[in-house]
C-alpha angles and dihedrals in degrees: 000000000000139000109278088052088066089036090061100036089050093052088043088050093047090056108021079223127120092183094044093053089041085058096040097051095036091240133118123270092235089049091057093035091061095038079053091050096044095051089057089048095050093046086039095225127094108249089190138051098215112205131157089245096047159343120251133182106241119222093272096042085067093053096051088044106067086038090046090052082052097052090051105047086054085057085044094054100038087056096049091047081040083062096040081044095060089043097246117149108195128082136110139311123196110201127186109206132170113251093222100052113009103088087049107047100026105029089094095053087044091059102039088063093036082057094041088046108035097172092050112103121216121216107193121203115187111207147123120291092251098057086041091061094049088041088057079039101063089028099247083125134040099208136342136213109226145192088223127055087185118084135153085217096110094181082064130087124205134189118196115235104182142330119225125171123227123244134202111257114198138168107256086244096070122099082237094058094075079052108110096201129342152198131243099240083066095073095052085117098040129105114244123225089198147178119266116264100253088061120094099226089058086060090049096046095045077046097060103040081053085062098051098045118263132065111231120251098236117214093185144351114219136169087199114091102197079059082060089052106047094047091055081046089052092047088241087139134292139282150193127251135177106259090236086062100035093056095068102048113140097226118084085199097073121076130211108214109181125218124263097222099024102223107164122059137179103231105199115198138146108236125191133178108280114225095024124124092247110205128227099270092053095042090051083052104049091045091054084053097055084051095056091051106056093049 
């Protein structure tokens, strides 16, 4: 048994794809097939049910999984306090971060470390809050920069950057655009132009027109806000931005109305996997954040 055995069975695992892991780790299918079969045979116990319609993780493949990610992670982290170790302070940084607001909110801090660690290199994945904490979970991330600094993951640790509300943006035509301020119960017949559902702030908004009675008709669920925009500006329905973000659309003809009793908020925080050796590059960049966040 060796390391690249529960590398490949892990990715394999990860897609029940032999072709998939074989792409994503730039080896061929047969390689990582034999060291498959190899590994069962080793451990003397089948970790797939192999059938022409699809791949499944046996009982036992479930069990050396979760062992093999462990196992994994450990190597992960000796070779990252090695590094530390031997004073070098250059190496990798994997950072979730959410495509509508993340270049926005986040792209000074980005630079400021990028300028403070020149020979770290920085891998950017843009996706929701949700995907990026189960990303941080099963290590495939180091932090994450989120649209919620509230979470039940308890093997998880948030900062908050900022807090912004979110505000109504219209076209001026619309009866709601004389309004000076509103409430939410006054859109219960609008079209949403909305977030898509594996982002935080979908789930907040869907919560709190719940609250107030009515579930909103969706035209479209997007994670690009200048899509937000240009359908407002085509009259296809209305949306909710954060104010920080509103306040610097392009088109005097939409108008940003805030909200009377300012329910939904985007929470911005960087979040990072709690009793886990953190190497160089993610402390740096931890410690930048809390910076940030007291000035």
């Amino acid at each position: 048994m060796d390391l690249r055995q529960i590398e490949y069975f892990v990715e394999v695992a990860k897609h029940l794809s032999f072709t998939k892991a074989a792409a994503t780790l730039h080896v061929s299918q047969p390689s990582i097939s034999k060291a498959i079969q190899n590994f069962e045979s080793e451990l003397g116990v089948p970790l797939f049910y192999r059938s022409s319609k699809q791949l499944e993780l046996t009982d036992a493949g479930h069990a050396v999984l979760v062992n093999s990610m462990q196992v994994l992670e450990s190597f992960q982290n000796l070779r990252s306090e090695l590094t530390d170790l031997m004073q070098l302070k250059k190496g990798q940084i994997r950072i979730g971060i959410p495509p509508i607001v993340g270049a926005e909110f986040f792209s000074k801090l980005i630079s400021y470390y990028k300028e403070l660690n020149p020979y770290i290199e920085i891998l950017l994945t843009e996706v929701g809050t949700k995907r990026i904490r189960h990303e941080i979970e099963a290590g495939e991330l180091d932090v994450g920069l989120v649209c919620s600094v509230t979470s039940s993951n308890e093997s998880l640790e948030t900062i908050r950057f900022l807090k912004d509300p979110l505000v109504l943006i219209v076209h001026e035509s619309h009866p709601l655009a004389k309004k000076e301020s509103i409430q939410l119960s006054d859109l219960a017949i609008e079209t949403f132009i909305i977030y898509r559902k594996d982002f935080i702030l979908y789930d907040r908004i869907i919560e709190e027109c719940s609250k107030h009675g009515f579930f909103p008709t969706i035209a479209c669920e997007t994670t690009q806000k200048d899509l937000f925009i240009e359908m407002v500006q085509a009259k296809l329905g209305i949306a909710l931005l954060p104010e920080k973000l509103a306040e610097k659309i392009p088109y005097t003809s939409i108008k940003c109305i805030p909200f009377q009793e300012e329910a939904i908020y985007l929470e911005l925080g960087v979040t990072w996997k709690k009793n886990k050796y953190l190497p160089f590059a993610v402390r740096e960049f931890i410690k930048l954040a809390r910076e940030f966040v007291t000035q």
